[in-house]
C-alpha positions in Angstrom: 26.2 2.7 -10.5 26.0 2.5 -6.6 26.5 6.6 -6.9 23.8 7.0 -9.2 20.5 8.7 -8.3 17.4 6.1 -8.1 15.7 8.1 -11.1 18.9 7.6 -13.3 19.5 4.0 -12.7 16.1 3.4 -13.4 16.3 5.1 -16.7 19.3 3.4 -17.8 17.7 -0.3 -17.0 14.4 0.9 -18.5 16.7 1.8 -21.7 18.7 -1.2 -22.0 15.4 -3.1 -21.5 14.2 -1.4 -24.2 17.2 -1.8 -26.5 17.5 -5.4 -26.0 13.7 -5.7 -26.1 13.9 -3.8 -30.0 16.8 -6.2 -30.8 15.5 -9.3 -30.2 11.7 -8.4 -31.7 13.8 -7.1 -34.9 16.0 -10.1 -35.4 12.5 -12.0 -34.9 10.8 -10.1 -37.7 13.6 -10.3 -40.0 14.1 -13.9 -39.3 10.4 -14.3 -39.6 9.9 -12.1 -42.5 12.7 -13.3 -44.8 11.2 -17.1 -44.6 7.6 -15.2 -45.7 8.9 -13.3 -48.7 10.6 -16.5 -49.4 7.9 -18.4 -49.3 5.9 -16.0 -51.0 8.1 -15.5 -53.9 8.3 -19.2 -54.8 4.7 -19.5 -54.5 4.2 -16.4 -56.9 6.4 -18.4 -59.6 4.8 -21.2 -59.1 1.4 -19.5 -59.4 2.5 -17.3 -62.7 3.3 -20.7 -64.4 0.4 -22.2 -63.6 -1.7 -19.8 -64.8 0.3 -18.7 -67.9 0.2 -22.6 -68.6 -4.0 -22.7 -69.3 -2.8 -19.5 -72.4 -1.1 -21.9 -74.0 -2.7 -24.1 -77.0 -2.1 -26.3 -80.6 -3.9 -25.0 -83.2 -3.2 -27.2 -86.6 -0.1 -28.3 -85.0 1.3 -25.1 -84.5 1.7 -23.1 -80.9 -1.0 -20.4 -80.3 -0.5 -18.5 -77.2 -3.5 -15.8 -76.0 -2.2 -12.2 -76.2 -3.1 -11.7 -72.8 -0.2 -13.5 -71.8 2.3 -11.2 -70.5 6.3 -12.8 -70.3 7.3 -10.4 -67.6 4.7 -10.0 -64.7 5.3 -10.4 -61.0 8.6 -9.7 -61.0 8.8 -13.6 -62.8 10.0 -13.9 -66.6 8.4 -16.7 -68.7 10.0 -18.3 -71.5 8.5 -21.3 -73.9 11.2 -24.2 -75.5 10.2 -26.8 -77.8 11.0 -30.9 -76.6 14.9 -30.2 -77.6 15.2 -27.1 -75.5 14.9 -24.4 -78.2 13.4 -21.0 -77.2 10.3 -20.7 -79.0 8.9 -17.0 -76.8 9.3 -15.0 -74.0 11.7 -13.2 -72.4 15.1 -14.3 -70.2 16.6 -12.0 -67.6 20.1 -10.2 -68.5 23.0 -12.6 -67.6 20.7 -15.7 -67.2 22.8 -18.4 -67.8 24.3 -22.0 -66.9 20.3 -22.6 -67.4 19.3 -26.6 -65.2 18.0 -29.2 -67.2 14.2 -29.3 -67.9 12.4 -31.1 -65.0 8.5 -30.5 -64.3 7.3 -29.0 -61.4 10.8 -28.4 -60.1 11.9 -25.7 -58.2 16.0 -25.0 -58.5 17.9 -22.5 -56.9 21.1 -21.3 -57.1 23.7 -18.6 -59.3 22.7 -18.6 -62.1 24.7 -16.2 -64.2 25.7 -13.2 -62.2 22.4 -13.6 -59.8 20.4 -15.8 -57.5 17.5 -17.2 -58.9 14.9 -19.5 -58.6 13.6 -21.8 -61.9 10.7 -23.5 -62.2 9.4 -25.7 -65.1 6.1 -27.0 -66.0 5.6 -29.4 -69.3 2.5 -29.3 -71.4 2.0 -32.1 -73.9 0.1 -31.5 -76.7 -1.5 -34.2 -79.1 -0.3 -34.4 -82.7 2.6 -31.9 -81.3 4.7 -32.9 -78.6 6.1 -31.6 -75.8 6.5 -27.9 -74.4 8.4 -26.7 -71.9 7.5 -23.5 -70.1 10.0 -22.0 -67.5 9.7 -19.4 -64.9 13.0 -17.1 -63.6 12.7 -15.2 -60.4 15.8 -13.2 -59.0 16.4 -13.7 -55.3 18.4 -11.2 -54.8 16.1 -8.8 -55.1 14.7 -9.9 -52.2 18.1 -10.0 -50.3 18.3 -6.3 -51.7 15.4 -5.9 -49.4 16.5 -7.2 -46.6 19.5 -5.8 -46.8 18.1 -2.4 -47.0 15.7 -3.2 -43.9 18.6 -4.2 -42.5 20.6 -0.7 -42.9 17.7 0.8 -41.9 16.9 -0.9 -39.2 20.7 -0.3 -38.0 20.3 3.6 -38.7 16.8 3.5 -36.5 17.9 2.0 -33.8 20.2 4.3 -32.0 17.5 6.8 -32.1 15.0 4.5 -31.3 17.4 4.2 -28.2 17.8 7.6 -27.7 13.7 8.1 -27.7 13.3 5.3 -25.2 15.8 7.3 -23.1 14.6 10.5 -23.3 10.9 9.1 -22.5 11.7 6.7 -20.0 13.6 9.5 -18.4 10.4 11.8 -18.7 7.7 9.3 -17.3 10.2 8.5 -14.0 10.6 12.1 -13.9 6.9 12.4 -13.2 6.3 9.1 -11.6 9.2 10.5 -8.9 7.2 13.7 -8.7 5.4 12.4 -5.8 8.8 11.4 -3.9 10.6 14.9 -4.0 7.3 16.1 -2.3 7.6 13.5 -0.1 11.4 14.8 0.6 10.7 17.8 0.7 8.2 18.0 3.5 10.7 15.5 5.5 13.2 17.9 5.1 11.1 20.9 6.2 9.6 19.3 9.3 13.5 18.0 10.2 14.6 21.7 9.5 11.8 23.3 11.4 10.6 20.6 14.1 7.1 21.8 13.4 5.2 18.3 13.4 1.6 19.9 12.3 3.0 20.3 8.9 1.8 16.9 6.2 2.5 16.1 2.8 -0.8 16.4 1.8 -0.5 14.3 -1.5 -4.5 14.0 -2.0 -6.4 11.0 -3.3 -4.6 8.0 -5.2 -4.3 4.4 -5.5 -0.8 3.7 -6.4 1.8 2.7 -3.9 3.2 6.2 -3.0 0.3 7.5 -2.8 -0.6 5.0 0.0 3.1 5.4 1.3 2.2 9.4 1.5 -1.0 8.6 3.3 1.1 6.6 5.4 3.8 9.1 6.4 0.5 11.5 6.9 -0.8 9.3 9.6 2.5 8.5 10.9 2.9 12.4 11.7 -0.3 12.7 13.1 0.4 10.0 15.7 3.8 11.7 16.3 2.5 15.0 16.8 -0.2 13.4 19.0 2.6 11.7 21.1 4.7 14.9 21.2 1.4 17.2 22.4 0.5 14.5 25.0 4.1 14.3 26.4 4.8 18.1 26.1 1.4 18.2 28.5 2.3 14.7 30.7 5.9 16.7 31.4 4.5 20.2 32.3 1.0 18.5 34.4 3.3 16.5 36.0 5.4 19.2 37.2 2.9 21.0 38.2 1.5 18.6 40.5 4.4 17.4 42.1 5.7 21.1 42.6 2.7 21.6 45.1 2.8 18.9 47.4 6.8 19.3 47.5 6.0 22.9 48.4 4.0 22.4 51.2 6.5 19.6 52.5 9.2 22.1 52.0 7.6 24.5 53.7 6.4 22.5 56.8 9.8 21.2 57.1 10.9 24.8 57.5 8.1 25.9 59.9 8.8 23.0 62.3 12.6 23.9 62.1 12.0 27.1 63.2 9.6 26.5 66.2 10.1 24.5 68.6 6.5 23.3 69.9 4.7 20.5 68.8 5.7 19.5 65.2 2.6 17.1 65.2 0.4 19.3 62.8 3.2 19.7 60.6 3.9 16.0 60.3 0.8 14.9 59.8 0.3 17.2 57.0 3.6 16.4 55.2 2.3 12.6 55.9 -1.0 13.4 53.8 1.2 15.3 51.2 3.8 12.8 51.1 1.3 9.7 50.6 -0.5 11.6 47.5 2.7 12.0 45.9 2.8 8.4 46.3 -0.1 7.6 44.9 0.3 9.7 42.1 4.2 8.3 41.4 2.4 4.9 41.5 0.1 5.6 39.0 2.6 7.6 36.8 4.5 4.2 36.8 1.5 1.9 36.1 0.7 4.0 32.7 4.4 4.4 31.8 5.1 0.5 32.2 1.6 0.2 30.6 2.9 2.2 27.6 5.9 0.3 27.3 4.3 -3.3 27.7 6.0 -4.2 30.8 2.7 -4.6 32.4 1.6 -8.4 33.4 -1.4 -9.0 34.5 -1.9 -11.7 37.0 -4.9 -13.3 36.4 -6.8 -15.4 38.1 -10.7 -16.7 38.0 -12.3 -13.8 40.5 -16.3 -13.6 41.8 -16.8 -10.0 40.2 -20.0 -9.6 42.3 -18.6 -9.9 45.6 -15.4 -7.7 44.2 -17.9 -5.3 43.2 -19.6 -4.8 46.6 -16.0 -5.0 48.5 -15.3 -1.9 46.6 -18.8 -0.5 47.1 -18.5 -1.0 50.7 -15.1 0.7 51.1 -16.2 4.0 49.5 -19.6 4.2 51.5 -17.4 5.8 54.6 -16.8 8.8 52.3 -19.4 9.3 50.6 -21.6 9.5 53.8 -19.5 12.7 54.1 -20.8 14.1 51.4 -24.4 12.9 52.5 -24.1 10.6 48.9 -26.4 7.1 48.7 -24.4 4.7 47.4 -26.6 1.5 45.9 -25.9 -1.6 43.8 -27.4 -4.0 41.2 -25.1 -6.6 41.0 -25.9 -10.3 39.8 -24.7 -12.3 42.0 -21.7 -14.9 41.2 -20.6 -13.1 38.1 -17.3 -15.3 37.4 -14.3 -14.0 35.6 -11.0 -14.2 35.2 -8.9 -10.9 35.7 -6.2 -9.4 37.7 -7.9 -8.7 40.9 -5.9 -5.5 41.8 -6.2 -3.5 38.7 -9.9 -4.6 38.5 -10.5 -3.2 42.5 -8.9 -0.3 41.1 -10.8 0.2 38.3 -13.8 0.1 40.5 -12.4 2.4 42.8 -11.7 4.8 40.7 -15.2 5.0 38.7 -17.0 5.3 41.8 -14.6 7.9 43.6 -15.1 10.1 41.1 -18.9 9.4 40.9 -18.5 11.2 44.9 -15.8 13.7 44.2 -18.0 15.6 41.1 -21.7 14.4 42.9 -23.8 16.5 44.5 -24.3 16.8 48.0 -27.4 14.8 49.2 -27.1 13.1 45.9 -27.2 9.2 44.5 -24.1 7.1 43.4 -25.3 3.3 41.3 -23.2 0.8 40.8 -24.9 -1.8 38.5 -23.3 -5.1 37.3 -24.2 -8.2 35.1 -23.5 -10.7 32.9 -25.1 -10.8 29.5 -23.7 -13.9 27.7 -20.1 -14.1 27.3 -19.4 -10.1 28.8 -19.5 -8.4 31.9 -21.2 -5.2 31.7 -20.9 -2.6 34.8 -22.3 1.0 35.3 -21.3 3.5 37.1 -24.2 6.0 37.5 -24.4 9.7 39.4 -26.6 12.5 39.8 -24.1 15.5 40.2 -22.7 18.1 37.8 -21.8 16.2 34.6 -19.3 16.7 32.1 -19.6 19.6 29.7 -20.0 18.3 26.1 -16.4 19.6 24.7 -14.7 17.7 27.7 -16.5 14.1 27.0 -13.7 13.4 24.8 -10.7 14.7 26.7 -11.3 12.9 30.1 -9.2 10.2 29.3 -6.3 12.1 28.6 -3.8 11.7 31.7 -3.9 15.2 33.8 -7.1 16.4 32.3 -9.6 17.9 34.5 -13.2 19.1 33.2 -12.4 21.8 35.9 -13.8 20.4 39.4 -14.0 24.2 40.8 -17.3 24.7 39.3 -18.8 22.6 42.2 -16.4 23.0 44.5 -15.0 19.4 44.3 -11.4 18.6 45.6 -9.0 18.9 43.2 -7.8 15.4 41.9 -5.0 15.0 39.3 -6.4 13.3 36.4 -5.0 10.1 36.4 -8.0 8.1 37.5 -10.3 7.8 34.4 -7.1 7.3 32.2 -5.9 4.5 34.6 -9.6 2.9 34.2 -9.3 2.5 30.5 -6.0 1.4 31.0 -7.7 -1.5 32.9 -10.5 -2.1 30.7 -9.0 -2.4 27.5 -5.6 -4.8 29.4 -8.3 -7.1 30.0 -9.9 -6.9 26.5 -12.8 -4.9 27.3 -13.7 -1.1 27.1 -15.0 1.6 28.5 -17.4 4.5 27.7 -19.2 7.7 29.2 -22.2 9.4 28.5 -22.6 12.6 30.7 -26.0 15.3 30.4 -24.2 18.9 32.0 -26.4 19.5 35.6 -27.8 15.7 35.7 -25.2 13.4 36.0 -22.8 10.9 34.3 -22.7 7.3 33.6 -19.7 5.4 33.2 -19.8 2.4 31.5 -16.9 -0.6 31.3 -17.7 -3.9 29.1 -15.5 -6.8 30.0 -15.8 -10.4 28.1 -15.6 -13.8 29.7 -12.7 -15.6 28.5 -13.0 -19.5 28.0 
């Protein structure tokens, strides 16, 4: 049965379910039912004599009996004797003999003559006559008959009952599998293809494939997420590393071939050299951060005097730019965090408040403490972020293109690195941006016990 399909060996347990289910609720309702007409049949002899009893009378010492009373009725024949056993009236069934003794109220069983039969005997005493016996003979095997014919039936009906409960059970898993071959066959198309945009698209439901569809729906659009974003992690990347290596290459080549001062030429593949660094470094951060590997090490930090270390360190370049930088920090804002990641989150938010600023412009770092969370705010005055790009800047290598105002090129890893930070230390962060008057960059942080 291990070779069978699933749909098959479902159909043959639904089957013999079924079978033995019909077996065992026929052998109950012959059991049952024989015990009834049984029953039913003794009580209607017992009843017929009861009744044909009250028809019975003495009139001038002689027997009168009504001529309503009918000696065959019910399937039960009634017969009358006098006190020494004499038949007086009624009627006997064919081959009724080796008759019991008379006994009142009675009820004997057994072959008599060539049948089964039940007797039953009721005696009437009448003054200024006697005794009268009146008898009752059923035939049991009539109802044996019955049963035996139910039974032949029964034997006849089954098989096709069995063959219906096949043939149905087979139909309903049929459709109930319906769902599964879809489910197949889209696996099948996207393994065949590799095209990851294409879903099983089973529509609404409640039962469990449905939800296992849904499932696989999701599943795929995660996957073709992942794909997309790795596709465009392994072509940004190449593309920014390609350029600094260039220009290294290139210097290399130039101070090879002259002999004068190679300072220039150093210096430049210095600068080069330490932004391939930094962006190596933060390639690595994410891909550790992806795969868990990251630990923070945490320790109870004053966020306010954090906050204006970092603020202090970025006022050198953005005097360069002619760019205020102010704060509104509370002071003594305690929390516990990893000190490095949360300098560089800082960093980050405001050197990217001075690379897309205006010149002459305002750069606002706010931070307080509002119950158990940490809210900061990163606030500028320059360009913005166009509306379609609000979404997309925390996607690694995505730039809301910086050549509209002329700011240096970065390589998109800084906003993505922030949320990184945020949300290792079980916070968030948010933007809100209005194209030609700024952005604000906001990170919530709670307080741990």
């Amino acid at each position: 049965m291990k070779k069978l399909s699933i749909k098959l060996r479902v159909t043959l347990w639904f089957t013999l379910f079924m079978t033995l289910l019909v077996g065992i609720v026929l052998v109950v309702l012959f059991s049952v039912g024989e015990r009834i007409v049984t029953n039913v049949g003794k009580e209607t002899l017992i009843s017929v004599l009861t009744d044909s009893a009250e028809e019975i009378e003495i009139d001038d010492g002689r027997i009168e009996i009504d001529d309503d009373l009918d000696f065959f009725q019910k399937g039960v024949y009634l017969s009358v004797y006098d006190s020494n056993g004499n038949l007086l009236y009624g009627r006997l069934p064919r081959g009724f003999k080796n008759a019991p003794p008379f006994q009142d109220k009675r009820l004997a069983n057994g072959l008599f003559g060539n049948e089964t039969r039940y007797v039953y005997d009721v005696e009437l005493r009448f003054e200024r006559y006697g005794t009268v016996w009146l008898r009752g003979v059923l035939s049991a095997t009539e109802n044996d008959n019955t049963f035996q014919t139910l039974t032949n039936l029964a034997a006849i009906t089954l098989p096709f009952l069995v063959i219906l409960a096949a043939i149905g059970g087979y139909i309903l898993i049929h459709r109930a599998f319906r769902p599964v071959r879809r489910i197949n066959e889209a696996a099948e198309r996207i393994n065949g293809s590799r095209d990851l945009s294409q879903r099983i698209n089973l529509g609404a439901g409640n039962d469990e494939i449905y939800t296992l569809a849904n499932t696989f729906d999701r599943m795929f659009d995660r996957l073709e997420t992942a794909f997309e974003r790795e596709k465009q992690f392994t072509s940004d990347a190449s593309h920014e590393l390609r350029t600094p290596v260039a220009v290294i290459i290139s210097q290399c080549e130039y101070s090879l071939k002259n002999d004068g001062n190679a300072k220039p030429a150093l210096e430049t593949i210095l600068t080069q050299a330490r932004r391939m660094s930094a962006l190596i470094g933060q390639l690595l951060t994410l891909t550790r951060a992806d795969q868990g590997q990251v630990k923070l090490q945490t320790e109870m930090l004053n966020l306010s005097e954090l906050a204006e270390v970092v603020a202090d360190q970025v006022r050198e370049s953005a005097e360069r730019k002619n760019i205020t930088v102010e704060t509104e920090i509370d002071p003594d804002i305690l929390f516990r965090g990893d000190e490095t990641l949360l300098m560089r989150m800082l960093l980050n938010l405001l050197e990217n408040g001075i690379k897309f600023n205006r010149e002459g412009g305002k750069l606002t770092l706010n931070l307080s403490q509002n119950g158990k969370t940490v809210i900061g705010t990163v606030r500028d005055n320059g360009i913005g972020i166009p509306a379609e790009s609000l979404k997309k800047i925390w996607e690694r290598f995505y730039q809301a293109n910086p050549a509209r105002s002329g700011a240096e090129n970065g390589v998109g890893l800084g906003l993505p690195m922030v949320r990184y930070i945020a949300e290792a230390h079980g916070g968030s962060v948010e933007a809100e941006s209005n194209p030609g008057n700024g952005s604000v960059f906001r990170f919530i942080l709670p307080i741990s016990k």
